[in-house]
Biopython code that builds the backbone (N, CA, C, O; Angstrom):
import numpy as np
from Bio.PDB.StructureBuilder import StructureBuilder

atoms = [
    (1, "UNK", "N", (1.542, 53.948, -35.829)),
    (1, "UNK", "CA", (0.121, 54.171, -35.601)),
    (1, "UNK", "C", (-0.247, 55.577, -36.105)),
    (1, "UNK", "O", (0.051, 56.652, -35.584)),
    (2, "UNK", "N", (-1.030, 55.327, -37.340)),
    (2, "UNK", "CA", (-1.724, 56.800, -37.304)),
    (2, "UNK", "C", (-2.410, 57.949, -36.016)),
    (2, "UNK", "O", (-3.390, 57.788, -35.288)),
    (3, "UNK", "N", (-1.434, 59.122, -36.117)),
    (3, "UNK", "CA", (-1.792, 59.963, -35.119)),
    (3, "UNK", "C", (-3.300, 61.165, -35.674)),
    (3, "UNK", "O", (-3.191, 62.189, -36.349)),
    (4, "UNK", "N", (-4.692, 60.505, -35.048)),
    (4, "UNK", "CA", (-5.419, 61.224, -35.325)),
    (4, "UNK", "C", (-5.931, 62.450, -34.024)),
    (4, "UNK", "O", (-6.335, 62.099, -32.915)),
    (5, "UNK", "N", (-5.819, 63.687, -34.404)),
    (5, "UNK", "CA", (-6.476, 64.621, -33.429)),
    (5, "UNK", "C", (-7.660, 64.629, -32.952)),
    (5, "UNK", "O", (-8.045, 65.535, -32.213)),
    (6, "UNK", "N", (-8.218, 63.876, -33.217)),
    (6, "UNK", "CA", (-9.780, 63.702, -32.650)),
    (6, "UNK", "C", (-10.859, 64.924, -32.914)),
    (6, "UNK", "O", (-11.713, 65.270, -32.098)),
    (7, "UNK", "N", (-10.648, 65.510, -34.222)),
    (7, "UNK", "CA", (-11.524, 66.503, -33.917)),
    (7, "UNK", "C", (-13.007, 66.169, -34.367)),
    (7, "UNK", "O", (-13.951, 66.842, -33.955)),
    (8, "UNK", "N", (-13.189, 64.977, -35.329)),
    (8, "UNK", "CA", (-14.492, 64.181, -35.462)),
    (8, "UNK", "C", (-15.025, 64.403, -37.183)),
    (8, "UNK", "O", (-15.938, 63.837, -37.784)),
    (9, "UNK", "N", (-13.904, 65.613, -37.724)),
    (9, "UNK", "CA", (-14.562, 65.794, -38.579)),
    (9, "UNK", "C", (-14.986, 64.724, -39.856)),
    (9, "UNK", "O", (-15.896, 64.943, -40.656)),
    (10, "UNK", "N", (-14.034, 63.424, -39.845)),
    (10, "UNK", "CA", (-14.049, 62.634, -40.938)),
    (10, "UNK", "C", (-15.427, 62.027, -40.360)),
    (10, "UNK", "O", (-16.275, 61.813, -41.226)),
    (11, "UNK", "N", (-15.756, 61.740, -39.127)),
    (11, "UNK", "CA", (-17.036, 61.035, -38.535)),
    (11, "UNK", "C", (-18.595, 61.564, -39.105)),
    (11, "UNK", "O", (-19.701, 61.064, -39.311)),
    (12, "UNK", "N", (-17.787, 63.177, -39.239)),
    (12, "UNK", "CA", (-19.267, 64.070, -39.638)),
    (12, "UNK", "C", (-19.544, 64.483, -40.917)),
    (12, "UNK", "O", (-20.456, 65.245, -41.237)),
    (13, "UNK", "N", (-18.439, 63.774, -41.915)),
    (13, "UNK", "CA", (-18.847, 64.076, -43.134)),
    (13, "UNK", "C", (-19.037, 62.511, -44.198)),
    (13, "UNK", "O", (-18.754, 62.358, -45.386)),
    (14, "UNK", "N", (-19.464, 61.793, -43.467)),
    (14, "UNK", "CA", (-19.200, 60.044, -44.214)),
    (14, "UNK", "C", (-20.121, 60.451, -45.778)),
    (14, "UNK", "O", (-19.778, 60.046, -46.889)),
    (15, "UNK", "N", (-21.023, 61.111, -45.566)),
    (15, "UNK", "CA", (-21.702, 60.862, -46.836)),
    (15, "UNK", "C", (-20.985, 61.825, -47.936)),
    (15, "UNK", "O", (-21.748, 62.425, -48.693)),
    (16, "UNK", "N", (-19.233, 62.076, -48.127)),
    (16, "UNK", "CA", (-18.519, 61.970, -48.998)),
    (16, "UNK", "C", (-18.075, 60.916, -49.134)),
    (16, "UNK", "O", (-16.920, 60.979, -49.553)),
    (17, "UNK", "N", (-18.479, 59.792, -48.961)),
    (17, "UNK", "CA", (-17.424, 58.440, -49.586)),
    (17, "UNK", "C", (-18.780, 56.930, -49.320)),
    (17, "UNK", "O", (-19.064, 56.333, -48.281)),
    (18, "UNK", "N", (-19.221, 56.791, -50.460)),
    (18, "UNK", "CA", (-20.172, 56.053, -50.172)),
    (18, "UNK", "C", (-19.669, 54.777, -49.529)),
    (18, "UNK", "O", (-20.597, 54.012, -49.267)),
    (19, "UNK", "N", (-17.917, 54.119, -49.049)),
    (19, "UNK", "CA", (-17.809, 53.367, -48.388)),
    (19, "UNK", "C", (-18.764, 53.341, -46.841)),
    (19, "UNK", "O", (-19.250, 52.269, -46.479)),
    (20, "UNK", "N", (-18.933, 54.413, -46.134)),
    (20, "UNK", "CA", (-19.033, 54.610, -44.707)),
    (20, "UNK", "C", (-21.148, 54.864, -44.850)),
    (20, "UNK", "O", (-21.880, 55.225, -43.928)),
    (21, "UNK", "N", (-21.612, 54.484, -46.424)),
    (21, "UNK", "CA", (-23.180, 54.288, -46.216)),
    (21, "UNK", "C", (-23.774, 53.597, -45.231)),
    (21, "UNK", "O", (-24.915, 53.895, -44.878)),
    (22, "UNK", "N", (-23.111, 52.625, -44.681)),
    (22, "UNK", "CA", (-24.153, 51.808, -43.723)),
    (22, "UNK", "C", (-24.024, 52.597, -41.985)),
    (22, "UNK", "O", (-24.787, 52.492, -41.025)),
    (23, "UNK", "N", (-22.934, 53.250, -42.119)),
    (23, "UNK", "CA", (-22.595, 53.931, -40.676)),
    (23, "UNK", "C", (-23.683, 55.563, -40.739)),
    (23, "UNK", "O", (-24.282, 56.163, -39.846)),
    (24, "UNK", "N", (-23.580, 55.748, -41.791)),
    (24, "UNK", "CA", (-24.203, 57.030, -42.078)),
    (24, "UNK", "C", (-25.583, 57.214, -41.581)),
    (24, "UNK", "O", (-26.445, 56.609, -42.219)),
    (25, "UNK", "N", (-26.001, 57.981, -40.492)),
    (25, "UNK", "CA", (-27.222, 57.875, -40.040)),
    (25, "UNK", "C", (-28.633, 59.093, -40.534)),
    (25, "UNK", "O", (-29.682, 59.400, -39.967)),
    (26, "UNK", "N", (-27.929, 59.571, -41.982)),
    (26, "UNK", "CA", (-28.591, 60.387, -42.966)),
    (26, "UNK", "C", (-28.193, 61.647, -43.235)),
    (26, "UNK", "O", (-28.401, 62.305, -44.255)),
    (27, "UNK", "N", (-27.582, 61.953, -42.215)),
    (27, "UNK", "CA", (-27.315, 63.484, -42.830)),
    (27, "UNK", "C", (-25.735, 63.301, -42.350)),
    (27, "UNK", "O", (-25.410, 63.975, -41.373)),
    (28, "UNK", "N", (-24.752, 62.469, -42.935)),
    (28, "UNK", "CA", (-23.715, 62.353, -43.339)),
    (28, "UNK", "C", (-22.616, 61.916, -42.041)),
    (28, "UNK", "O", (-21.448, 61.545, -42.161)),
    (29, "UNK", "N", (-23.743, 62.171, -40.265)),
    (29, "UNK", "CA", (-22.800, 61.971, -39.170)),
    (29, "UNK", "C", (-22.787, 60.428, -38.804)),
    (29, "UNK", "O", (-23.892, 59.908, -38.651)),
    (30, "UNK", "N", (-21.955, 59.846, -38.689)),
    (30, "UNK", "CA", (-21.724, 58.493, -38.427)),
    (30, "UNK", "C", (-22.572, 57.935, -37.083)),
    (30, "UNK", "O", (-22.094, 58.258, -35.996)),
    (31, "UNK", "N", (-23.408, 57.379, -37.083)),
    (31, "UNK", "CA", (-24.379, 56.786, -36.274)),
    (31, "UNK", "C", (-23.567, 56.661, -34.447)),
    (31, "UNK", "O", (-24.029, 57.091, -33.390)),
    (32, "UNK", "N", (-22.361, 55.970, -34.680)),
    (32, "UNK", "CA", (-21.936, 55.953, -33.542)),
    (32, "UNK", "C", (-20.565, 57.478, -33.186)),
    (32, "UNK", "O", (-19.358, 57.258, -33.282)),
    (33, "UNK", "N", (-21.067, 58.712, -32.846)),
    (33, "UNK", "CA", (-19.929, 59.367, -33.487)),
    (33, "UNK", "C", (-21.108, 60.286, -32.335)),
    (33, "UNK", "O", (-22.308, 60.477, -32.532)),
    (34, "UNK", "N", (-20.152, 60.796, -30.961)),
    (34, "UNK", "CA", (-20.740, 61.501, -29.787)),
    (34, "UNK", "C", (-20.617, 62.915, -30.298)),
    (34, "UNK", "O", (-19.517, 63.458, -30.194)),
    (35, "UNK", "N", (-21.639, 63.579, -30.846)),
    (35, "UNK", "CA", (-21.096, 64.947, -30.283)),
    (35, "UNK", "C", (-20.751, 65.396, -29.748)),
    (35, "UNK", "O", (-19.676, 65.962, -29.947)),
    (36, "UNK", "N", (-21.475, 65.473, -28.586)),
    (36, "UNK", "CA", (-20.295, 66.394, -27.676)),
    (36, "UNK", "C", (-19.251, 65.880, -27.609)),
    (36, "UNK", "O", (-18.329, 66.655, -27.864)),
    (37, "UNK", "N", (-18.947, 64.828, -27.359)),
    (37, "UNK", "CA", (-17.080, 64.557, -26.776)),
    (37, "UNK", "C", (-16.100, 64.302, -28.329)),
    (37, "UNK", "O", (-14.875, 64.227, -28.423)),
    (38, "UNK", "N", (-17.015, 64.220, -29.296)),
    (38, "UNK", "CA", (-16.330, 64.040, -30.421)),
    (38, "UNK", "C", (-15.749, 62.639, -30.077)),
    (38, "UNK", "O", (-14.577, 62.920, -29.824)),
    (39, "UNK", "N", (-15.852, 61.563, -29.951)),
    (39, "UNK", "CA", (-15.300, 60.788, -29.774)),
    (39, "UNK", "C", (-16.693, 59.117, -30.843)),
    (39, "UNK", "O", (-17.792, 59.168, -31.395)),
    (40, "UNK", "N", (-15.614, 57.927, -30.542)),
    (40, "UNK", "CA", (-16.628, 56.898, -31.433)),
    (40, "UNK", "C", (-16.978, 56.356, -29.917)),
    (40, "UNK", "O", (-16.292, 56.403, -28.896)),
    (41, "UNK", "N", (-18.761, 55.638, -30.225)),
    (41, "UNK", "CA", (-18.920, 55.617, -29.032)),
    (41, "UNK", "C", (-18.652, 53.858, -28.838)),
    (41, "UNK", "O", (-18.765, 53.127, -27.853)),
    (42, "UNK", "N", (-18.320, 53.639, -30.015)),
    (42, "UNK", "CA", (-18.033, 52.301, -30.109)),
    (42, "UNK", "C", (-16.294, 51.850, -30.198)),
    (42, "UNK", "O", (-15.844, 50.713, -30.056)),
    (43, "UNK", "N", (-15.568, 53.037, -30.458)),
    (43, "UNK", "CA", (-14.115, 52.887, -30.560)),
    (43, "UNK", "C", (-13.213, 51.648, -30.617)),
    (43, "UNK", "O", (-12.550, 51.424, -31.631)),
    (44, "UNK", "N", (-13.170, 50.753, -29.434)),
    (44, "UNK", "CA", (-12.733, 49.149, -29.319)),
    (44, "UNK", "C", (-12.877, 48.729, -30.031)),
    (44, "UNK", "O", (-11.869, 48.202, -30.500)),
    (45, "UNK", "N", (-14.257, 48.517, -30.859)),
    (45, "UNK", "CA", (-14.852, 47.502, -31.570)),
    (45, "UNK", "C", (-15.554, 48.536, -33.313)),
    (45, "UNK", "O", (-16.501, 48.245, -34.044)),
    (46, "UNK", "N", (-14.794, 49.441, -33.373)),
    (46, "UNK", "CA", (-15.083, 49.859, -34.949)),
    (46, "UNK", "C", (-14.992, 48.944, -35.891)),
    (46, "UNK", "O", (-14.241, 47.970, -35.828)),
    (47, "UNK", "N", (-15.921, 49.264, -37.023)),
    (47, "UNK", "CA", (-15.837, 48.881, -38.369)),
    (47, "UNK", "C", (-14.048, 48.646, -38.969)),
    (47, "UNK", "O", (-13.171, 49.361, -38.483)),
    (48, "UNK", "N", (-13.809, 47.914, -39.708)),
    (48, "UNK", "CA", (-12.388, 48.412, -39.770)),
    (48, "UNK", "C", (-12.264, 49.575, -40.945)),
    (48, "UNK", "O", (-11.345, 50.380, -41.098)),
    (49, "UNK", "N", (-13.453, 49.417, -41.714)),
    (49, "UNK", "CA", (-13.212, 50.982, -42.502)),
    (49, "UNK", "C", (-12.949, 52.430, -41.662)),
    (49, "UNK", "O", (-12.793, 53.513, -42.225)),
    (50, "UNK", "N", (-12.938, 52.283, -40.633)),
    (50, "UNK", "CA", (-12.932, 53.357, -39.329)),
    (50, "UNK", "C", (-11.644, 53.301, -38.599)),
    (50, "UNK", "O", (-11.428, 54.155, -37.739)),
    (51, "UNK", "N", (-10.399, 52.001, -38.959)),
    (51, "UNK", "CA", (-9.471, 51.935, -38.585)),
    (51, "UNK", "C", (-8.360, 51.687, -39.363)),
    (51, "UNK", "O", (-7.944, 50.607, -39.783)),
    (52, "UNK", "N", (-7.684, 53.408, -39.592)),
    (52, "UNK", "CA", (-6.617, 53.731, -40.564)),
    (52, "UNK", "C", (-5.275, 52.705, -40.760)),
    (52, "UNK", "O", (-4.549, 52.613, -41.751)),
    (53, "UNK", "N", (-5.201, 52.011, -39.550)),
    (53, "UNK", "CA", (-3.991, 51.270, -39.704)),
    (53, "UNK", "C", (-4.245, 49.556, -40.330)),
    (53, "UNK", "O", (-3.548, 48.892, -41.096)),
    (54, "UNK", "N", (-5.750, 49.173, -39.517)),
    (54, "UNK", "CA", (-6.185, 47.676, -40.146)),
    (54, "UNK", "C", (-6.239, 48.001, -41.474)),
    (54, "UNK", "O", (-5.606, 47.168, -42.121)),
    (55, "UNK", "N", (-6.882, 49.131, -42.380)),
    (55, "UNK", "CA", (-7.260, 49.253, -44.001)),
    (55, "UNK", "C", (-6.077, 49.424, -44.325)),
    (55, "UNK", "O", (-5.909, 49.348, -45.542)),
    (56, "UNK", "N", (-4.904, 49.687, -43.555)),
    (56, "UNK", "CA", (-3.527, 49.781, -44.263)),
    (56, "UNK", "C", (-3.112, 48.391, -44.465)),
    (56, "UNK", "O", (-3.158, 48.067, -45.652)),
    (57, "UNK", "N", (-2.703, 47.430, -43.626)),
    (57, "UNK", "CA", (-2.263, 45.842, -43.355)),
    (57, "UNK", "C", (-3.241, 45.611, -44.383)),
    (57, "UNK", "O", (-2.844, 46.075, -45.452)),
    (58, "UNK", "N", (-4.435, 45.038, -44.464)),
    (58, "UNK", "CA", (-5.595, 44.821, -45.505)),
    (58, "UNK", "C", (-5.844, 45.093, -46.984)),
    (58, "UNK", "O", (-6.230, 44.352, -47.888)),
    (59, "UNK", "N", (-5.543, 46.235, -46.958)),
    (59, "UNK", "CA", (-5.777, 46.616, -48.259)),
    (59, "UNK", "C", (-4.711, 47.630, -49.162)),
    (59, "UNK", "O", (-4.838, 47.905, -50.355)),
    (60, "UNK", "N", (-3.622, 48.102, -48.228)),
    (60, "UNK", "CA", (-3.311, 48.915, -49.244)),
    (60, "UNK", "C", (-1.260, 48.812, -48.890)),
    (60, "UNK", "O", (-0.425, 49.424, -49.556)),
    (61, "UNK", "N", (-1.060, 48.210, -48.123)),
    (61, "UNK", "CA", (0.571, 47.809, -47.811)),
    (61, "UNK", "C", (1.300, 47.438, -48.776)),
    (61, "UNK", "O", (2.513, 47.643, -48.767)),
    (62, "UNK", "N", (0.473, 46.632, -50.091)),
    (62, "UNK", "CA", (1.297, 46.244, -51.233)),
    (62, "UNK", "C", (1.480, 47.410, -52.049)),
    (62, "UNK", "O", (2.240, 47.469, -53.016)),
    (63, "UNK", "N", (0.611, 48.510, -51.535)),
    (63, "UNK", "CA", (0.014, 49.387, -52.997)),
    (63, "UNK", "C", (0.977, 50.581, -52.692)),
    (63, "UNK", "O", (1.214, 51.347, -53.626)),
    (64, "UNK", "N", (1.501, 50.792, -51.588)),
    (64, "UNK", "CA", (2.209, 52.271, -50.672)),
    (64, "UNK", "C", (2.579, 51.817, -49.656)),
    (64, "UNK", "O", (2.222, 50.686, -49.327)),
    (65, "UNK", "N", (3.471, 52.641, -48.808)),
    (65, "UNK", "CA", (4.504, 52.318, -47.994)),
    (65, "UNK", "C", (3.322, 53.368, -46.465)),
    (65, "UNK", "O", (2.849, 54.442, -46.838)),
    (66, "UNK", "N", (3.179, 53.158, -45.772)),
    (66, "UNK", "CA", (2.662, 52.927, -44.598)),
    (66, "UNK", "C", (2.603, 54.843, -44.210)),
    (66, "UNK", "O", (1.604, 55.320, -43.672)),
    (67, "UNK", "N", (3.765, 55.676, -44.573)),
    (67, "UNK", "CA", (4.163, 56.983, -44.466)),
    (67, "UNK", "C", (3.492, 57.542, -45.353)),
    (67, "UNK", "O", (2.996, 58.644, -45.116)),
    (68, "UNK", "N", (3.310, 56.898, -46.632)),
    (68, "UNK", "CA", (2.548, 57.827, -47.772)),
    (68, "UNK", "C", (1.283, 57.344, -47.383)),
    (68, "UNK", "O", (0.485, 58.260, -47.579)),
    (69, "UNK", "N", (0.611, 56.188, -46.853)),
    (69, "UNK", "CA", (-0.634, 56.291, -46.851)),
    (69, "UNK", "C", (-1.509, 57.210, -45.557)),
    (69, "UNK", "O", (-2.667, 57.624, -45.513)),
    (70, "UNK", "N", (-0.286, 57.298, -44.508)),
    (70, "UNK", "CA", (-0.339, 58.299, -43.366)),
    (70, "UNK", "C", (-0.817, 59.421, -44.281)),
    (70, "UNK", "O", (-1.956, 59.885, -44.230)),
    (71, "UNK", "N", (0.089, 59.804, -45.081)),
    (71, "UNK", "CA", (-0.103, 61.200, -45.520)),
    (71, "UNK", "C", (-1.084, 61.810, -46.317)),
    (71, "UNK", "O", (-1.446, 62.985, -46.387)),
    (72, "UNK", "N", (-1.560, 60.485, -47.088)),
    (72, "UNK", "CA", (-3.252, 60.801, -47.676)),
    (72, "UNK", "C", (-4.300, 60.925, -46.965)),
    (72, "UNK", "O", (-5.098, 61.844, -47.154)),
    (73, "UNK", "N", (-4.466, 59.920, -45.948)),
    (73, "UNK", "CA", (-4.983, 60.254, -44.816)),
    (73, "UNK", "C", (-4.897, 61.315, -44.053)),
    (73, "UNK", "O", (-6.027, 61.802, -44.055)),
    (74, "UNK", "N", (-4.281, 61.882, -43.474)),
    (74, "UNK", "CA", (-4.090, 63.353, -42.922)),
    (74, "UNK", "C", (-4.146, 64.693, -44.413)),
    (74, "UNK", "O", (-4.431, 65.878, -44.240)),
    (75, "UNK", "N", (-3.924, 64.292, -45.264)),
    (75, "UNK", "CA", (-4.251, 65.502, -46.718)),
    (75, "UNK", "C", (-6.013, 65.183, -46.585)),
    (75, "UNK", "O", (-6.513, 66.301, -46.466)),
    (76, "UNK", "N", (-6.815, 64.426, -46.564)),
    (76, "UNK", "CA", (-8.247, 64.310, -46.226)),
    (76, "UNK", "C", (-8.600, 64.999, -45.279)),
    (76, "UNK", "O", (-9.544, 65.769, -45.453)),
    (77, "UNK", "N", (-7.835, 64.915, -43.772)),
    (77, "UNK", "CA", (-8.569, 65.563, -42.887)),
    (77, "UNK", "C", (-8.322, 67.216, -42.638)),
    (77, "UNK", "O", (-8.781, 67.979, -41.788)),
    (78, "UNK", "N", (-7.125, 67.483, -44.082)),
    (78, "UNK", "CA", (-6.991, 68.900, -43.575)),
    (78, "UNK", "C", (-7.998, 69.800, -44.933)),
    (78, "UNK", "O", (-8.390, 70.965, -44.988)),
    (79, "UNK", "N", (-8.163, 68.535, -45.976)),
    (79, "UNK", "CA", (-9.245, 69.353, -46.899)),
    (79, "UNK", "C", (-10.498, 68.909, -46.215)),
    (79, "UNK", "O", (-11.379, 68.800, -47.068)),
    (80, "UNK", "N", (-10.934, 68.607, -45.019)),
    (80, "UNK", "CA", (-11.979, 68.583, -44.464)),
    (80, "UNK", "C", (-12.230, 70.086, -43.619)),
    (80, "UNK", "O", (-13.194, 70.840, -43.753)),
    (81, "UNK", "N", (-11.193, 70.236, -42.829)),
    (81, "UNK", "CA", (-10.817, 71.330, -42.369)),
    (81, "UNK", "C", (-11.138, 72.823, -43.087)),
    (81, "UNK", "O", (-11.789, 73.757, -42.621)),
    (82, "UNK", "N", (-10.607, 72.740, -44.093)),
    (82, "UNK", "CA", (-10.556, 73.749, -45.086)),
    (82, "UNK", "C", (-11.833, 74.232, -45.878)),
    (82, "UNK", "O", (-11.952, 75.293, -46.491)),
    (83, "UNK", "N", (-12.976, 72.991, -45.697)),
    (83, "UNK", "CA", (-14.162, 73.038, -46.069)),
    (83, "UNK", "C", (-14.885, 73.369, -44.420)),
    (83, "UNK", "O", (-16.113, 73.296, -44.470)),
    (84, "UNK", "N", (-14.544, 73.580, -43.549)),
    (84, "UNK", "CA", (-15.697, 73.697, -42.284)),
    (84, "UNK", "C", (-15.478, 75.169, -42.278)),
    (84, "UNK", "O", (-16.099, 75.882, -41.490)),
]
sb = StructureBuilder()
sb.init_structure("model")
sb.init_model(0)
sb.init_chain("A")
sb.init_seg("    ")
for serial, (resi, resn, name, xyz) in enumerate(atoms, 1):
    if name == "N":
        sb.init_residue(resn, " ", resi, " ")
    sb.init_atom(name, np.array(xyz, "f"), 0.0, 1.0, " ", f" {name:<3s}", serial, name[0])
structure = sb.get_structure()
């Protein structure tokens, strides 16, 4: 299971990846995405573009091995980081 820290930032920047347009509630923060608690307020029941391990099984298991796609995933959230 991808280990995410919860700090929200991939939630608050969707309008880098025009996949997450329909979640995007205009100025790039994901419609269901709490500020204050940083948390999804819908979590259980996310999009699966919002769930790192279903888009793995789905779409990308033939393409990379489960560790490297961990690791692109976490290289995103630390050049997110690096931009705040």
């Amino acid at each position: 299971m991808f280990e995410c820290d919860k700090c929200g930032l991939c939630c608050m920047n969707l309008n880098l990846n025009p996949l997450y347009k329909e979640l995007d509630r205009g100025d790039g923060i994901c419609k269901y995405f709490n500020e204050e608690t940083h948390l999804c307020q819908i979590y259980n029941h996310r999009p699966i573009v919002c769930n790192v391990d279903t888009m793995y099984e789905l779409y990308f298991s033939e393409q990379m091995s489960r560790s490297e796609y961990y690791k692109l995933n976490k290289s995103s959230c630390e050049k997110l980081r690096k931009k705040e």
